[in-house]
C-alpha positions as CSV (number, residue, x, y, z in Angstrom):
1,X,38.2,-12.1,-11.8
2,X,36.5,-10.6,-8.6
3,X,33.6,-12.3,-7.5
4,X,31.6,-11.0,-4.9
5,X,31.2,-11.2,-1.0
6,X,28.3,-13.2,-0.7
7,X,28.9,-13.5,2.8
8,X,28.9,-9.9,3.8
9,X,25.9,-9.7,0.8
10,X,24.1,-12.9,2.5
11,X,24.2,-11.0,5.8
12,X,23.1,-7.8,4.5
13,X,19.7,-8.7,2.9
14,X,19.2,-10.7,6.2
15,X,19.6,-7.6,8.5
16,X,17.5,-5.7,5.9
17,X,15.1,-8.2,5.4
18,X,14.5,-9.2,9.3
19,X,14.2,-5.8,10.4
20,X,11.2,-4.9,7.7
21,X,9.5,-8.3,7.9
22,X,9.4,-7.9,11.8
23,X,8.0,-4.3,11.4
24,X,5.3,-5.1,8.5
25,X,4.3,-8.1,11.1
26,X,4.3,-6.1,14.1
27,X,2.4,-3.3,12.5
28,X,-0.5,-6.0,11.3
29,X,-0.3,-7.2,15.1
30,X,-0.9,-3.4,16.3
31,X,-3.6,-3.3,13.9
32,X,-2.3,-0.7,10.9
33,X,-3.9,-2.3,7.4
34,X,-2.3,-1.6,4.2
35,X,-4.8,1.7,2.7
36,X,-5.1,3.2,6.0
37,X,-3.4,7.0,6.5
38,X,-1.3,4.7,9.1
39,X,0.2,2.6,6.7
40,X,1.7,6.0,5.0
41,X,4.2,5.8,8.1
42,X,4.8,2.3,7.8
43,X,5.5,2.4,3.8
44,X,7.8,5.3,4.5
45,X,9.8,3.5,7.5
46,X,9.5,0.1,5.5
47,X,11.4,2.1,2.3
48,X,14.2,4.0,4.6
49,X,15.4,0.8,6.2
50,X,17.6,-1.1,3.0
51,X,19.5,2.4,3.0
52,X,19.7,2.3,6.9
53,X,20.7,-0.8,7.1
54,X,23.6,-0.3,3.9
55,X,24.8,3.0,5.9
56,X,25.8,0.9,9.1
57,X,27.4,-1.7,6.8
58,X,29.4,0.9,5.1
59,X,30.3,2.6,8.6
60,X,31.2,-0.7,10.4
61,X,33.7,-1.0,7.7
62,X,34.8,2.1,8.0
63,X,33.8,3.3,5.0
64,X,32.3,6.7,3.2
65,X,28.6,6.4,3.7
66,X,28.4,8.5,0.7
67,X,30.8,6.9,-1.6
68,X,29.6,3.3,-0.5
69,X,25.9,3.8,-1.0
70,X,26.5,6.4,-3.9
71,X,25.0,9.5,-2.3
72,X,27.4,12.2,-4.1
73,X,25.0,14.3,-6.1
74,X,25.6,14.3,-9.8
75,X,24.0,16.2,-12.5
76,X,24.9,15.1,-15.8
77,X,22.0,14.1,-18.6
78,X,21.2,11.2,-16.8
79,X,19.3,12.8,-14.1
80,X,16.7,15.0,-16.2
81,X,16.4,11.2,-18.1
82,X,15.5,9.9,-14.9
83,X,12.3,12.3,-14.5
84,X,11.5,11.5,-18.2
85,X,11.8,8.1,-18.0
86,X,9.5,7.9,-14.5
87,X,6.6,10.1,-16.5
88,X,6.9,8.3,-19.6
89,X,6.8,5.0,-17.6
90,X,3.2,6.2,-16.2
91,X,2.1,7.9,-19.0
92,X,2.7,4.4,-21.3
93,X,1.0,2.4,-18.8
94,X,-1.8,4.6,-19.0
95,X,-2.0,4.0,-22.5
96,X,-1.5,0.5,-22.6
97,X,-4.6,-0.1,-20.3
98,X,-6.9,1.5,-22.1
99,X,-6.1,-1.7,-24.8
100,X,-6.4,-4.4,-22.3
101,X,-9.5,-6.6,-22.4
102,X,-12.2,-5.6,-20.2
103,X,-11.6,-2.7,-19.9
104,X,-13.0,0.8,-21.3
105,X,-12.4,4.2,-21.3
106,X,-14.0,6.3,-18.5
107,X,-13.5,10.3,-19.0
108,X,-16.3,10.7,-16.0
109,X,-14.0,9.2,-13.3
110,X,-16.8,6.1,-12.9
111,X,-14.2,3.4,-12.3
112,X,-12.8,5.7,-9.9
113,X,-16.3,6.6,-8.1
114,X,-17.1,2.4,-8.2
115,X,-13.9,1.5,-6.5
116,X,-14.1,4.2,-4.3
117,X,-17.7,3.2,-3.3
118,X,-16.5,0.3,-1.2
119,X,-14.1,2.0,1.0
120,X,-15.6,5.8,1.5
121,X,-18.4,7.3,3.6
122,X,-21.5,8.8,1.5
123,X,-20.3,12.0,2.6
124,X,-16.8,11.4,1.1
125,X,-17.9,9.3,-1.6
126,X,-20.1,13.2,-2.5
127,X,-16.8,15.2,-1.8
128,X,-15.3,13.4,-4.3
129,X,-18.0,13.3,-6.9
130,X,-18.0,17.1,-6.3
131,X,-14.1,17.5,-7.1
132,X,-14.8,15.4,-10.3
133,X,-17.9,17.7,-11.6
134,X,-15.2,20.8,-10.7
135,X,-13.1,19.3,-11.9
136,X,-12.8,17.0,-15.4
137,X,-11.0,13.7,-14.7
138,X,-8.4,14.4,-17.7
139,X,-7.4,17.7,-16.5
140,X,-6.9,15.9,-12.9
141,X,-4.5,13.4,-14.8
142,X,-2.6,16.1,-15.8
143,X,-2.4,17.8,-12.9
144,X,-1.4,14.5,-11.5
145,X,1.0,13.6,-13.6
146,X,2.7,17.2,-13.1
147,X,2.4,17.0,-9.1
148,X,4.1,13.2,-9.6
149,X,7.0,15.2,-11.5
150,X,7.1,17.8,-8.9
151,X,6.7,15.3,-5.9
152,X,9.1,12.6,-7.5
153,X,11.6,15.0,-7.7
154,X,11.7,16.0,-4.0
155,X,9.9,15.0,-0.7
156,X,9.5,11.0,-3.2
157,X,13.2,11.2,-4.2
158,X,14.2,11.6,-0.5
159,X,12.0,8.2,0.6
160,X,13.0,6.5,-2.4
161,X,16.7,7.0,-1.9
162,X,16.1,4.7,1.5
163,X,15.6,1.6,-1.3
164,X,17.9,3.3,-3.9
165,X,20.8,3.6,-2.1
166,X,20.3,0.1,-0.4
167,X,19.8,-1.6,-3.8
168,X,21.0,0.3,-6.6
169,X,23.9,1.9,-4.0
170,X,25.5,-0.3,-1.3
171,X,24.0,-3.5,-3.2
172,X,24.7,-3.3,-6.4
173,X,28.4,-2.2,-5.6
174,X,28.7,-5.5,-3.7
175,X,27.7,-6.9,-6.8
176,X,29.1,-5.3,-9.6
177,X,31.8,-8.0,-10.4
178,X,28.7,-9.9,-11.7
179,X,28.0,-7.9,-14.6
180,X,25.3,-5.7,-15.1
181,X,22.6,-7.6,-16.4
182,X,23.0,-9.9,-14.1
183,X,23.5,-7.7,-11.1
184,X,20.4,-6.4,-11.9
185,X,18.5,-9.5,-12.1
186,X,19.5,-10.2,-8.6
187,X,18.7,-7.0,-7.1
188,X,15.9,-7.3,-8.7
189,X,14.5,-10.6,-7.3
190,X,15.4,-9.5,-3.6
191,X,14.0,-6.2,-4.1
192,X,10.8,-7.9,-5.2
193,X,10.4,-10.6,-2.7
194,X,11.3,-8.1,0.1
195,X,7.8,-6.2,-0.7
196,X,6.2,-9.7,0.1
197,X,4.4,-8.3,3.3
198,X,3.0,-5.4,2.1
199,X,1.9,-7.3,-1.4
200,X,0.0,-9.7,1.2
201,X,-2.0,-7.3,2.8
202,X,-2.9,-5.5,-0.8
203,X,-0.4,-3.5,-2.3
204,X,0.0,-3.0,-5.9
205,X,-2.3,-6.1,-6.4
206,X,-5.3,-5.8,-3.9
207,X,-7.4,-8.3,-5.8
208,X,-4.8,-11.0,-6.1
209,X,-2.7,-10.6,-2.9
210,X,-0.6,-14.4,-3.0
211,X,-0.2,-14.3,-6.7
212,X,0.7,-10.3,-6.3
213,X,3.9,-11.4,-4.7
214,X,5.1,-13.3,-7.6
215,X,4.4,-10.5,-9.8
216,X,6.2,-8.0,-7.8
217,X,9.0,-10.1,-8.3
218,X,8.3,-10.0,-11.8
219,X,7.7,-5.8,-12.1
220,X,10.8,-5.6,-9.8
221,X,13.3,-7.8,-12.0
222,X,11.9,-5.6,-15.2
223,X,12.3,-2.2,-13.3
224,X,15.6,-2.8,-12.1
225,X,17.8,-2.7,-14.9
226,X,16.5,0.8,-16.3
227,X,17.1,2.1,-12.6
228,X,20.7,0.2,-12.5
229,X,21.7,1.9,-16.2
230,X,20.3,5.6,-15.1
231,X,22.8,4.9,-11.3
232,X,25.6,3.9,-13.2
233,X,24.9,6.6,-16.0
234,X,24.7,9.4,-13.6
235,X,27.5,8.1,-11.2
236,X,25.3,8.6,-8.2
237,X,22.0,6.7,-6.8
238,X,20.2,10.0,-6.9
239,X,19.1,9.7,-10.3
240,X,17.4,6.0,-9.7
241,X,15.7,8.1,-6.6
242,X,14.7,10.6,-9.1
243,X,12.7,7.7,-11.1
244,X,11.0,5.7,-8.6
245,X,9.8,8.8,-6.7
246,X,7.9,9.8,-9.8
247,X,6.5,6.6,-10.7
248,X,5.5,6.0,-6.7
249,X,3.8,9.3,-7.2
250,X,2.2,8.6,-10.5
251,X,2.2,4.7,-10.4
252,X,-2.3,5.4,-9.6
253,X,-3.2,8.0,-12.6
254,X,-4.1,5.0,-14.3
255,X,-6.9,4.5,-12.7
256,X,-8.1,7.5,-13.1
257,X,-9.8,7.8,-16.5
258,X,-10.9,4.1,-16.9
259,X,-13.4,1.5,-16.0
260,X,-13.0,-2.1,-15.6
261,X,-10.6,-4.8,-15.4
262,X,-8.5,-5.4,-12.3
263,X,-5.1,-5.3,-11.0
264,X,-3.5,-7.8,-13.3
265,X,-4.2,-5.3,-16.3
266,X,-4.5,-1.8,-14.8
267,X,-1.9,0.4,-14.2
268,X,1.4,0.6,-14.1
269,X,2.4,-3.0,-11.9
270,X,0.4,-4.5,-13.7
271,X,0.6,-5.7,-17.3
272,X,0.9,-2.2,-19.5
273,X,3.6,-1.2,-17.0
274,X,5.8,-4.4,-17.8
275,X,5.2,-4.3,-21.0
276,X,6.5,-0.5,-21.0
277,X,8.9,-2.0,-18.5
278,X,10.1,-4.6,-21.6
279,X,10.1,-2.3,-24.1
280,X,12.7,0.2,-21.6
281,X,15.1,-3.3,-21.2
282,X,15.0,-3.8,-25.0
283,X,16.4,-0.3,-25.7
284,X,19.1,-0.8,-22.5
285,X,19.7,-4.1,-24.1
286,X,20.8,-2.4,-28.0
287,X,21.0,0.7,-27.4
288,X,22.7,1.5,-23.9
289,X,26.0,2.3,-24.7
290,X,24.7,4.8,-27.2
291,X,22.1,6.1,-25.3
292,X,25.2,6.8,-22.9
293,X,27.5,8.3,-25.4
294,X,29.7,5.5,-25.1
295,X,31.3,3.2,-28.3
């Protein structure tokens, strides 16, 4: 049986590793928080650099960057599921919050206008009262959730496939002798402890920054198997790009309409999106090979 080259694998998540702890460290240094229109740059470099990073891999062994790190586009059923599944990912945790404790339903935006309280001017803090009384909040989750579609599917896809084709492609090819689930699990951990930086200084989990990092770990190992099954599915890592650009675009609209709680129970990384995220490994787990057409 094949096993692996942990040694070339070892090396890689090093390389990748090294080169976006040293730039999430150096960007603190130079002053750019996490929430800042700066950090857009930095979260965009931060996600291109595991494909980078794969593509002089696959071309220092003189290798198809495309075949190696899956690039080929595909269309097969698989990619429309992988829209489907990032909306219905959002949409669920949406749902699911509205049930967790402490929190409450909020058609007027007011969690919104609270949170936003600390963070915006007076005047912006109006400008977006204003958009919300033009505005009602459930037709701006709509709206978002269609401009998450639409964004997912292009300019997010593209950003995306800097992780996807590190992880899902060039990874998970080095890996495949392991098995699926079990591939999966292990992208999954590295995938999650690599957003340890940006955890620390407040993403996903502003309120519980340390323990966020665990938790990513946790949302990553859940997420990873659906994205693995929709890459192998569709026979390119396109389709995993697909999902994860939609559910970066829509991973906030759960914010929008409630009031309450805090990041361990709001929103998609936090508890209603791993619970959607069990229920998605669940069906992989039975119903995979049907889902897939195969017997």
């Amino acid at each position: 049986m094949d096993r692996p080259a942990w040694g070339r694998v070892a090396l890689y998540l090093v390389v990748t590793f090294a080169a976006d702890w040293v730039l999430a460290y150096a960007a603190y240094a130079a002053g750019i928080r996490w929430g800042t229109p700066r950090s857009v740059a930095l979260g965009t470099v931060y996600m291109l650099i595991p494909g980078l990073v794969a593509a002089a891999f696959a071309a220092a062994r003189r290798e198809s960057i495309a075949t190696a790190l899956g690039l080929r586009p595909e269309f097969n059923a698989a990619v429309p599921l992988a829209i489907i599944f990032g909306a219905a990912l959002c949409v669920g945790a949406s749902a699911l919050t509205l049930l967790m404790p402490g929190v409450q339903y909020a058609p007027d935006a007011s969690g919104v206008l609270d949170k936003a309280a600390a963070t915006l001017t007076p005047e912006q803090l109006q400008k977006l009262r204003d958009n919300f009384q033009k505005t009602s909040p459930p037709v701006m989750y709509l709206f978002g959730l269609l401009q998450a579609v639409t964004a997912g599917a292009t300019v997010n896809a593209i950003v995306s496939m800097g992780e996807e084709a590190g992880w899902r492609g060039w990874l998970g090819k080095e890996l495949a002798p392991l098995g699926f689930w079990k591939q999966s699990l292990f992208v999954g951990v590295v995938w999650g402890l690599w957003h340890a930086p940006l955890v620390l200084q407040g993403h996903n989990y502003p309120d519980h920054p340390e323990l966020g990092v665990g938790l990513m770990v946790v949302f990553t190992v859940l997420l990873s198997p659906p994205l693995a099954w929709l890459r192998r599915e569709s026979g390119t890592t396109w389709a995993p790009a697909l999902a994860h650009g939609v559910i970066n675009g829509g991973a906030g609209l759960s914010l929008l309409l409630v009031r309450g709680g805090d990041d361990l129970v709001i929103g998609l990384p936090g508890l209603p999106g791993m619970l959607c995220l069990v229920a998605a490994n669940v069906l992989i787990y039975r119903h995979g090979d049907k889902l897939s057409g195969r017997t």
